[in-house]
C-alpha positions as CSV (number, residue, x, y, z in Angstrom):
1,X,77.3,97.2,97.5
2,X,80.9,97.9,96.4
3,X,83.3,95.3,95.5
4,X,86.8,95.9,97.4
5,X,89.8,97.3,94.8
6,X,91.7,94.4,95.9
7,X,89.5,91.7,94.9
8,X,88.7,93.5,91.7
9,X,92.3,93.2,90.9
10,X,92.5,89.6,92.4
11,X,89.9,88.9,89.8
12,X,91.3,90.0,86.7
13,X,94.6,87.9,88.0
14,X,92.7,84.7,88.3
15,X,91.0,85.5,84.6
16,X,94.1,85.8,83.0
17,X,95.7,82.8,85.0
18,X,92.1,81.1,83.1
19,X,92.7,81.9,80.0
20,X,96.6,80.9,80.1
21,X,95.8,77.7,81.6
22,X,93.5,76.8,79.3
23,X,95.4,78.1,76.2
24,X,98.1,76.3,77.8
25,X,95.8,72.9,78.0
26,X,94.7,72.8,74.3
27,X,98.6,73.2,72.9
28,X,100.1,70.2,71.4
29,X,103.1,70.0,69.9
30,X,102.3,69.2,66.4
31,X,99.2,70.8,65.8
32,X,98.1,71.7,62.1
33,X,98.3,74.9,60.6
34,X,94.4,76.7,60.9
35,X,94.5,79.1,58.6
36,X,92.2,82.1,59.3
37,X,91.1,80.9,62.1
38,X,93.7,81.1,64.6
39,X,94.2,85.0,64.1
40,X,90.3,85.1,64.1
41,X,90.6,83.5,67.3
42,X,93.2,85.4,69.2
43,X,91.8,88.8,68.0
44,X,88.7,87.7,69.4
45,X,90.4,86.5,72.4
46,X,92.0,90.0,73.0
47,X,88.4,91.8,72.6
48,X,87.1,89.3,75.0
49,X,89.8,90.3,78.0
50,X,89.9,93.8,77.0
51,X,86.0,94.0,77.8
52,X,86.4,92.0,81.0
53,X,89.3,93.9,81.8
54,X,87.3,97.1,81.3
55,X,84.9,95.6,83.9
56,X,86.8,94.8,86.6
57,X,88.9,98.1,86.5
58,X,86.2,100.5,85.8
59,X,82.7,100.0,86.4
60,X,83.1,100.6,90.7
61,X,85.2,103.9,90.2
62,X,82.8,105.2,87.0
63,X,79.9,104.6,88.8
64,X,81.1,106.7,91.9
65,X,82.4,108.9,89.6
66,X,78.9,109.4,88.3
67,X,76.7,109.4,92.0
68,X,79.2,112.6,91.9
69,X,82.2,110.8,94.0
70,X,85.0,111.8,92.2
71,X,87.8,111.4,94.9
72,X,86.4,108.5,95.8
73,X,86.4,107.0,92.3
74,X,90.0,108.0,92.0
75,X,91.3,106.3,94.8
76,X,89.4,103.1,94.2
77,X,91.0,103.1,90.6
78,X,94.3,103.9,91.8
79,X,94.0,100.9,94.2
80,X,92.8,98.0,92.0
81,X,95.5,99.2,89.9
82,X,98.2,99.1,92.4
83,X,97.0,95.7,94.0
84,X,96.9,94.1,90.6
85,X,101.0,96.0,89.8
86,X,101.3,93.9,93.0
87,X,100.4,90.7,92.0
88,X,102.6,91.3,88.6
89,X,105.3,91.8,90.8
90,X,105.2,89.1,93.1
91,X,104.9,86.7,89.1
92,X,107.9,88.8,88.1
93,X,110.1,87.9,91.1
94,X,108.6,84.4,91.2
95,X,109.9,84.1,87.3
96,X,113.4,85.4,88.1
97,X,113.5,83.1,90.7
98,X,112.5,79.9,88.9
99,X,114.9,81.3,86.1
């Protein structure tokens, strides 16, 4: 079964709206220098949304590419790409507005 372009990119919104909010929820104000392990952290952070990124955008067009439906694959990239411009967009003009 193939998962619709628009929910791919509806699910990498809502990861990235997880890992602000809860980035956002562990900030205080006067928290301590950590050393090491605050790069370690973020670094680790970054690999983490990179590989669920990778997921959400690629594994539906790759394997269509690969059961030899390359058009196919295309346009269901092009798609979850375009939906998820979309949503940046609509937190764009949302920003400007609250500006």
């Amino acid at each position: 079964m193939k998962i619709n372009p628009f929910f791919n990119a509806l699910g990498a919104l809502a990861y990235i709206l997880l890992v602000v909010g809860i980035i956002s929820a562990l900030q205080s104000p006067n928290t301590p220098d950590k050393g090491i392990l605050a790069p370690v952290f973020l670094l680790s952070l970054f690999v983490l949304s990179a590989a669920v990124m990778a997921f959400l955008f690629f594994y539906q067009p790759f394997k269509l590419y690969f059961d030899n439906n390359k058009k196919e694959a295309f346009v269901y990239f092009m798609k979850t790409v375009g939906y998820f411009a979309c949503y940046v967009a609509i937190f764009f003009a949302v920003l400007l507005y609250l500006a």
